[in-house]
N, C-alpha and C positions, 0 to 999 in steps of 0.2 A: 591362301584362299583359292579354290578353285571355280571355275565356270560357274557355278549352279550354286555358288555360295554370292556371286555377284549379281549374278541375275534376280536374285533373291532380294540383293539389298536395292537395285534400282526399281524395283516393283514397289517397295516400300516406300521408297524416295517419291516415285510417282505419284502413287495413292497420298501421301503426306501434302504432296504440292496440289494436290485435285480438293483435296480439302480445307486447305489453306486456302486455296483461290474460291470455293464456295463460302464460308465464311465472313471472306474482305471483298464480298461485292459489292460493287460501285454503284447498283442501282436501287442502294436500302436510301429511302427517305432519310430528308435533313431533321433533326431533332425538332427545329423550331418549325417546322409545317406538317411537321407529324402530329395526329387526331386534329386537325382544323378539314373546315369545309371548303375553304377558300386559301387555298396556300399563296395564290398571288399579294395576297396581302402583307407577307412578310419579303417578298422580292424586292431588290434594290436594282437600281439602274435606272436609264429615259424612258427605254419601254415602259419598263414596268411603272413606272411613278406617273405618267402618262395615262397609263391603262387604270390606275387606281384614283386618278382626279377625274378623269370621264366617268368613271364608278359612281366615284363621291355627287358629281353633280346631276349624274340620273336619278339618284337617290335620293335627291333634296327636289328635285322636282317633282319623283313622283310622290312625296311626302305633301309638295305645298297644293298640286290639283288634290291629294286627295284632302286637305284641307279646304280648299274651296269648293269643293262638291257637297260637302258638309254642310 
C-alpha cells in the first residue's frame, strides 16, 4: 500500500464514522413520548411525579368551578 491508497482508506473510515454518529443520535426522542402532546406524563422521578400531581389537582379544580358555574 502506498501514501494515497491510505489516505484513501481513512477518508472512508472517516466518512463511515460521520455517518454512523449522524444516525445513533442521542437527541432522537424516547419511543414512549414520541406523538404525545404532553411527554411529562410518561417521566418518572420526584420532580416529575410532583409536576404531574400539581397537574392532576389544577385539573380537578378547574373541572369542579367550572361545574359550579353551571
Amino acid at each position: 500500500m502506498d501514501k494515497q491508497d491510505i489516505k484513501k482508506d481513512l477518508k472512508t473510515d472517516r466518512k463511515k464514522t460521520v455517518e454512523e454518529e449522524k444516525d445513533n443520535s442521542v437527541s432522537q426522542p424516547d419511543p414512549e413520548t414520541l406523538h404525545k402532546t404532553d411527554p411529562q406524563e410518561s417521566m418518572k422521578g420526584p420532580v416529575s411525579s410532583l409536576v404531574n400531581k400539581v397537574k392532576e389537582n389544577a385539573e380537578e379544580n378547574d373541572e369542579e368551578e367550572n361545574d359550579e358555574k353551571e
